[in-house]
C-alpha positions as CSV (number, residue, x, y, z in Angstrom):
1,X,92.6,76.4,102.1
2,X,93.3,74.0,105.1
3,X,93.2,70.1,104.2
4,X,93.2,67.1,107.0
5,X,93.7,63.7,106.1
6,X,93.7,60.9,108.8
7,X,96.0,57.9,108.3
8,X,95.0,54.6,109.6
9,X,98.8,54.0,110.5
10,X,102.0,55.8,111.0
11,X,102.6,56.4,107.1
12,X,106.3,55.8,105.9
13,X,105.8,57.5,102.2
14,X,103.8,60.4,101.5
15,X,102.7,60.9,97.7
16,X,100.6,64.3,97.7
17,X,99.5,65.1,93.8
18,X,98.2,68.2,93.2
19,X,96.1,69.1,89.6
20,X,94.7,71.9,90.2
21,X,96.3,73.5,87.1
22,X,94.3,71.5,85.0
23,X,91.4,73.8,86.0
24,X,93.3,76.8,87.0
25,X,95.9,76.8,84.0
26,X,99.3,76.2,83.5
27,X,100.5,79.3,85.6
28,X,98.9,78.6,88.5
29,X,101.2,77.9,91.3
30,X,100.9,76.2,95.5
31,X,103.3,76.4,98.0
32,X,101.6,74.3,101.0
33,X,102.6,73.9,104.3
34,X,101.8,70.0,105.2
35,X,102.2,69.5,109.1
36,X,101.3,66.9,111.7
37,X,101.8,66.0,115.2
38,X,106.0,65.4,114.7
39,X,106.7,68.3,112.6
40,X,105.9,70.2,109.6
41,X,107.3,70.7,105.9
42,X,106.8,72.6,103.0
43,X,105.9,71.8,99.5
44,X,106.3,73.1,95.7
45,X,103.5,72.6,93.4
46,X,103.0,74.0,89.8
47,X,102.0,72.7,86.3
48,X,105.3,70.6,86.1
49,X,106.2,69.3,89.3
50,X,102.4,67.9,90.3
51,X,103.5,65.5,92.7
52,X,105.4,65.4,95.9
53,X,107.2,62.4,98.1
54,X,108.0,62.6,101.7
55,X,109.5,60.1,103.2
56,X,109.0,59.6,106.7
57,X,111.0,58.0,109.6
58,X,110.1,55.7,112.4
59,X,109.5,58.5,114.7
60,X,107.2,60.0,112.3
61,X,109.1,62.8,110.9
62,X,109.9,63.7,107.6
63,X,113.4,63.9,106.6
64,X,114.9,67.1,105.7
65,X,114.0,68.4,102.1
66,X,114.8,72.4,100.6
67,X,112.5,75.4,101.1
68,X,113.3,76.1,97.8
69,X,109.4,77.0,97.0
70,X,109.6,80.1,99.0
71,X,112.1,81.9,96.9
72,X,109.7,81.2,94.3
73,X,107.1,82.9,95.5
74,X,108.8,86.3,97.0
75,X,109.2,86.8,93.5
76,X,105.8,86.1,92.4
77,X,104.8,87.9,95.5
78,X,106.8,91.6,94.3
79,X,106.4,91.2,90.8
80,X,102.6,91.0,90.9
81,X,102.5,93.5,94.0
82,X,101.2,96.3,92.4
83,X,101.4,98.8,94.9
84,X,104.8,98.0,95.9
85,X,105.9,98.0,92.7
86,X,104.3,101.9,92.5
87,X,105.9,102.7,95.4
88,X,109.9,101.7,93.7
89,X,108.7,103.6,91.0
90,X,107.4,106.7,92.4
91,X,111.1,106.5,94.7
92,X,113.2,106.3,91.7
93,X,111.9,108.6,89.6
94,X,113.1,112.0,91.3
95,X,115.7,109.7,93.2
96,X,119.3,111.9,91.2
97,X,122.5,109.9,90.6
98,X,123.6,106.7,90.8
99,X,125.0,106.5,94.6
100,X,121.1,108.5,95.9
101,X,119.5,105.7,93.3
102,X,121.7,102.8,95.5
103,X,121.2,104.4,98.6
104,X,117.0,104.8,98.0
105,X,117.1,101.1,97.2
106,X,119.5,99.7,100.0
107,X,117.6,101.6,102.3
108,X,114.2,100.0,101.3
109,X,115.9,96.7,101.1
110,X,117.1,96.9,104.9
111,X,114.0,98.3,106.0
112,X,111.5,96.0,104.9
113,X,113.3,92.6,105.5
114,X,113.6,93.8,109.1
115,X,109.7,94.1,109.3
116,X,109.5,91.1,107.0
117,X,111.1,88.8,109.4
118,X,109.9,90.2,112.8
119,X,105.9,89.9,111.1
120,X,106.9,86.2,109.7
121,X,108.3,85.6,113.5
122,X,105.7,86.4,114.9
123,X,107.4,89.3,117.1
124,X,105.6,92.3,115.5
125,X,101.7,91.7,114.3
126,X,100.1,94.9,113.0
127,X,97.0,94.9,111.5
128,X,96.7,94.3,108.2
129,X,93.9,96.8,107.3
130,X,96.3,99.7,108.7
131,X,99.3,98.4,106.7
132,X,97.4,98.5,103.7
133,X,96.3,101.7,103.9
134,X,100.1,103.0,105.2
135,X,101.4,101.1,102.0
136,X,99.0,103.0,100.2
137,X,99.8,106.5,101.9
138,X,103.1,106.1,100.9
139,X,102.4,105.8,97.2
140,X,100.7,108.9,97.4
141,X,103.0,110.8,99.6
142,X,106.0,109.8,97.3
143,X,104.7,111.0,94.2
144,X,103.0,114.1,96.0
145,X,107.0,114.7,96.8
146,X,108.1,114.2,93.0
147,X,105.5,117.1,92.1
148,X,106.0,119.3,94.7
149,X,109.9,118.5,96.2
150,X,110.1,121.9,98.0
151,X,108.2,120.4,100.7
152,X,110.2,117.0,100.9
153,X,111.0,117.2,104.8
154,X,113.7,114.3,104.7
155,X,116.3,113.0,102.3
156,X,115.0,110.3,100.1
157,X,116.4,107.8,101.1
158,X,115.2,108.3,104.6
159,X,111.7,108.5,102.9
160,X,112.4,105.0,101.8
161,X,113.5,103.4,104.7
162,X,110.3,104.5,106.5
163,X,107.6,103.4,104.3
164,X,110.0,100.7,103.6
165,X,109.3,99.2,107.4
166,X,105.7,99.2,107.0
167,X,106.3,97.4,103.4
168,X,107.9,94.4,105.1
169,X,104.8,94.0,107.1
170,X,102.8,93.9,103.8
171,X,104.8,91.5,102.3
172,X,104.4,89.2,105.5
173,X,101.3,88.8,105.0
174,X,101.3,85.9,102.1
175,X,103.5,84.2,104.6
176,X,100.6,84.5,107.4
177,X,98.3,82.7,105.2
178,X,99.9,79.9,104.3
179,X,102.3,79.8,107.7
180,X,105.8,78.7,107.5
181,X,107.0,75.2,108.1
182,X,108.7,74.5,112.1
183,X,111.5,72.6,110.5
184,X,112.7,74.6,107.6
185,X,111.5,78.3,109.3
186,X,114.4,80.3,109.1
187,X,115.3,79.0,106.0
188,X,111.8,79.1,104.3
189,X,112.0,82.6,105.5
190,X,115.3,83.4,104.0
191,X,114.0,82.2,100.7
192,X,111.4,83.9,100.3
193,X,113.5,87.0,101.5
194,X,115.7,86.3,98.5
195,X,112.9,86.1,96.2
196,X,111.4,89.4,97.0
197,X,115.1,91.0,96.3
198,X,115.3,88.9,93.5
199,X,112.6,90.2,92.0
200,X,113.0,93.8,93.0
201,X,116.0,94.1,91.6
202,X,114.6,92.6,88.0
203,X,112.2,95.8,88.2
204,X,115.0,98.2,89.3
205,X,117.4,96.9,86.5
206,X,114.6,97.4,84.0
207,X,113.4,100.7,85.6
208,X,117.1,102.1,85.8
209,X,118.4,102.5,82.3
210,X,115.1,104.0,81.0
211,X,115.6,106.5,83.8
212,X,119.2,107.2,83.5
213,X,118.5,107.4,79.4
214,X,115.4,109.6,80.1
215,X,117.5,112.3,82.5
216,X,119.3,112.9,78.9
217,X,116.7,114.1,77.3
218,X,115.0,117.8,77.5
219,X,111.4,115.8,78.1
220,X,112.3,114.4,81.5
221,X,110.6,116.8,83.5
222,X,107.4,116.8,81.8
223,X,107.4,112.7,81.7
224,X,108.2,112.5,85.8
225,X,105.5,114.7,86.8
226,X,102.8,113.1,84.5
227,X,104.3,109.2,85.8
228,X,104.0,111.0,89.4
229,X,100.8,112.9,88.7
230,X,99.3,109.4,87.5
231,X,101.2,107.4,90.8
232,X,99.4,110.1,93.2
233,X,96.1,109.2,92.0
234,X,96.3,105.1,92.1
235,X,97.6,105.7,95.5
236,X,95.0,108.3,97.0
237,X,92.1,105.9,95.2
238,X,94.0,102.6,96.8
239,X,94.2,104.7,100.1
240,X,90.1,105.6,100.3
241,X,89.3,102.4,99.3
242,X,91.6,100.3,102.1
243,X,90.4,102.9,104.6
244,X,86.3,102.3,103.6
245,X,87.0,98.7,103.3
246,X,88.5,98.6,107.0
247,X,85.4,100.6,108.2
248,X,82.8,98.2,106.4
């Protein structure tokens, strides 16, 4: 949603209040970008803080506040991101010991905040339809490699940092709707960075144990290939449907 609002005179206060919760409920959350002609500065809006201040100099720009939002939403971003989500788990699952479990997930972590920055940056602007249906792919492809590993071609880990690349570009893409702000860029982008980890690493240390405490038991075999069997599907149906929506 894009907003303009013309100001009679060279405002020196701000005061932006947003109730949208009120018909969107209590979870419902904003990060906006508010820019003008000296500068630009992002905001954090939710049920409790409905109301932001920005003060504003003589030369019309607004003094430095926190990006703080963004790390906010990275983690609303990966925790309600499905297919990414799919994608940890179908990695994990046949991923061995500890040290291939740390290397699968340092290597996805390196991997997509390279892609992740350089999308946000503006260096590197795929299109989103193809990234979709990549994101998808890999889904499939990873769990397809959990049922059948004799023909896994590469190391896990390398698996990861692959798809992991086109997974940064997905997870660029909230940032390309709502832009990031000229003043606080880097350190909006940082933030939401850290949010995305910060939330990955909630699913991994929830995801881990139940593994590790699963490869003890004499069901684990039959459990990983009906989690993988079931991971395969989503991703094939998620994969047909990106590829006919990009087509229609």
């Amino acid at each position: 949603m894009q907003l303009d609002f013309a100001c009679p005179t060279a405002p020196q206060q701000l005061t932006i209040r947003d109730d949208s919760p009120e018909a969107l409920g209590d979870k419902h959350h904003i990060v906006a970008v508010l820019t003008w002609s000296g500068g630009s500065q992002s905001l954090n809006f939710s049920n409790t803080e409905r109301v932001a201040q920005i003060a504003l100099n003589n030369t019309g720009q607004a003094k430095p506040q926190h990006a703080g939002g963004f790390f906010v939403l990275g983690i609303e971003h990966i925790i309600t991101g499905y297919d990414h989500l799919l994608f940890l788990l179908a990695l994990v699952l046949c991923g061995g010991g500890l040290l291939s479990l740390l290397k699968i997930i340092t290597a996805f972590t390196v991997a997509h905040s390279l892609t992740l920055g350089a999308a946000a940056l503006s260096l590197v602007t795929p299109p989103a339809a193809a990234v979709e249906a990549v994101i998808a792919l890999s889904i499939a492809y990873v769990a397809f490699e959990n049922l059948f590993p004799r023909f896994a071609i590469s190391h896990r880990w390398t698996v990861s940092f692959l798809f992991g690349l086109v997974h940064g570009f997905g997870f660029s893409s909230v940032l390309a709707e709502i832009g990031l702000p000229r003043d606080s860029l880097l350190w909006s982008l940082l933030n939401f960075n850290l949010g995305v980890e910060a939330g990955q690493l909630a699913t991994i240390l929830i995801t881990v144990p139940l593994l590790i405490y699963l490869r003890k038991t004499s069901w684990e075999p039959i459990v990983v290939r009906r989690l993988s069997q079931l991971v395969l599907i989503i991703g094939v149906v998620l994969f047909v449907e990106r590829i006919a929506g990009a087509w229609i």
